[in-house]
C-alpha positions in Angstrom: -13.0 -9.6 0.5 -15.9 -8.1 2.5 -18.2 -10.2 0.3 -16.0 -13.2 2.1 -17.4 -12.0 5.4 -13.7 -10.7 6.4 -13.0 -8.2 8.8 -12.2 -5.2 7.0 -9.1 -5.0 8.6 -7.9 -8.4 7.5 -9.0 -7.8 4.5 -6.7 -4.6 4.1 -3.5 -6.7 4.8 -4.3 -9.6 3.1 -4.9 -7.3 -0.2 -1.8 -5.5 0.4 0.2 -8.8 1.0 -1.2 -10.1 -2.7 -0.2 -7.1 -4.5 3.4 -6.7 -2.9 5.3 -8.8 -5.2 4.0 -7.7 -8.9 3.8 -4.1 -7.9 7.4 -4.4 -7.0 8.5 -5.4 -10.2 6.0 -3.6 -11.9 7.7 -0.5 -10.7 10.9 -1.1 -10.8 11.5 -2.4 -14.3 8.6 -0.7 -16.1 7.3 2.5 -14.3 11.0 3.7 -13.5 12.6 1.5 -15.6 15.6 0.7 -13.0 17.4 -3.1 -13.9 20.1 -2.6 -11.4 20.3 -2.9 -7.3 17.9 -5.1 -6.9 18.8 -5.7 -3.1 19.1 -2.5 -2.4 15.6 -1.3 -3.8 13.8 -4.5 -2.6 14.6 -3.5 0.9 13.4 -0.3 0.7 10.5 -1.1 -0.6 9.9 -3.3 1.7 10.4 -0.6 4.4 8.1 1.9 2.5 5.2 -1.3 2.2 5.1 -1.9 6.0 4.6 2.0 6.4 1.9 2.4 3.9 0.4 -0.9 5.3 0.2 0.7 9.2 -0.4 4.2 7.7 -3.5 2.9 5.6 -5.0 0.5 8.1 -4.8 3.7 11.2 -6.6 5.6 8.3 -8.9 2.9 7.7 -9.8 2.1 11.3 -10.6 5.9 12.0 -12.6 6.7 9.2 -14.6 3.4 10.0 -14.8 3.5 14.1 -15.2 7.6 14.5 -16.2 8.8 11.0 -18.6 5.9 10.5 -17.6 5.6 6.9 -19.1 2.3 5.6 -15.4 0.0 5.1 -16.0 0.1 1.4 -15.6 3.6 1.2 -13.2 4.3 3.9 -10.8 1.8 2.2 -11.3 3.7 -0.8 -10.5 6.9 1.0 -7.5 5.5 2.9 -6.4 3.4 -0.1 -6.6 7.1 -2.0 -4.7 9.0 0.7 -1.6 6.5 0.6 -1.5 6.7 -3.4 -0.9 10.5 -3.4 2.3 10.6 -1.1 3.8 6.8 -2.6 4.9 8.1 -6.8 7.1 10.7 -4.6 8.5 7.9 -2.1 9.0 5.6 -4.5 10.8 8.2 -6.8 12.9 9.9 -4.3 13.4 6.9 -1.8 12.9 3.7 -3.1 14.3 3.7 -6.8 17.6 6.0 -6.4 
């Protein structure tokens, strides 16, 4: 999207938005292979997606505004940080 001429920002939420619905169901019927409570789980991960979204987009503001990363990188970076905690949320408080 920066190629769009999109503030980086916008960008990050309009990414996350388009990947919500197919990573959902991506994980839950292939990575932890869970068919039941669909409800249930959809509402968590809906809880855990608005967290990552604020969490990611604070990253990517800092590393941008007062690291001076370039965005391309700094999404890379935040995008990165927000991967390593998620398996574990997902595992532990999404898909129980």
């Amino acid at each position: 999207m920066l190629q769009l001429d999109v503030w980086y920002v916008t960008a990050n939420i309009i990414s996350n938005i388009l990947g919500f619905f197919a990573t959902f169901v991506l994980h839950k019927y292939i990575v932890f292979g869970k068919k039941d409570a669909v409800l249930n789980h959809f509402v968590r991960y809906c809880i855990l997606t608005i967290a990552n979204i604020v969490a990611q987009t604070m990253l990517l503001y800092a590393f941008v505004e007062y690291l001076h990363l370039d965005e391309g990188s700094a999404k890379f970076v935040s995008w990165f940080i927000t991967v390593l905690w998620n398996f574990f949320l997902y595992k532990f408080f999404v898909y129980v």
